[in-house]
N, C-alpha and C positions, 0 to 999 in steps of 0.2 A: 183653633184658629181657622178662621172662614176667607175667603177669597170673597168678594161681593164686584159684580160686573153691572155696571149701573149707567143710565145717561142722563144727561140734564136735558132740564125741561127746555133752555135755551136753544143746546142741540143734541136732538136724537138722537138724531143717526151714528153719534161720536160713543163710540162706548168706552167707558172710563173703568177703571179697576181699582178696589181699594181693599183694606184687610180691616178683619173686626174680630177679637177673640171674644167667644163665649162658650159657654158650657151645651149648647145646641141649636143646631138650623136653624127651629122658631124663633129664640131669642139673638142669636145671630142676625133674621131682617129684621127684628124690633129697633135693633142697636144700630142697625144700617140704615134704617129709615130717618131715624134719628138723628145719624152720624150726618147721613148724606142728604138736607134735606134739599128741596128744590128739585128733587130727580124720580127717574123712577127704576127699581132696583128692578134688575134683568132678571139672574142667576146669581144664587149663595153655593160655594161648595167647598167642601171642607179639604183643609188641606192633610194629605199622610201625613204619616211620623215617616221618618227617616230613617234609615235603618240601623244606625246608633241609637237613636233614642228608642227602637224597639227591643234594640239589645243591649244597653244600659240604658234603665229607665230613670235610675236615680244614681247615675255615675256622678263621681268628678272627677275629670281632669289634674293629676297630679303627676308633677315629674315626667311629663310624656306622656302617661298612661290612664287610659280610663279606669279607675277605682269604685268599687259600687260603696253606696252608702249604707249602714250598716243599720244607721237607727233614722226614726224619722226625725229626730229631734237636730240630728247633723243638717236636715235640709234648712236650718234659719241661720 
């Protein structure tokens, strides 16, 4: 997930913020370029994980509790 800081051609000087998920930076402003047209993209930056999801990566929440997943097949 990407953070994208962008402003319109109407006005500059206003910088806007949007989000775009992709699997990397380049294709992150491809997607932004796209997303946001009319504008021109400032800065992409990627947002951290959280430190939950660094420390369960494939949990689920059950009964309270974060539970990790055992197989990939649980993640559908």
């Amino acid at each position: 997930m990407y953070t994208v800081y962008y402003a319109e051609h109407d006005s500059p000087e206003e910088t806007r913020t949007g989000m775009v998920s992709a699997p990397s930076e380049l294709v992150a402003h491809r997607i932004a370029e796209m997303q946001f047209t009319n504008s021109t993209i400032k800065k992409i930056m990627q947002l951290a994980p959280t430190e939950d999801e660094m420390k369960f990566p494939g949990a689920r929440f059950i009964k309270g509790e974060f539970r990790p997943v055992i197989h990939q097949d649980d993640l559908m």
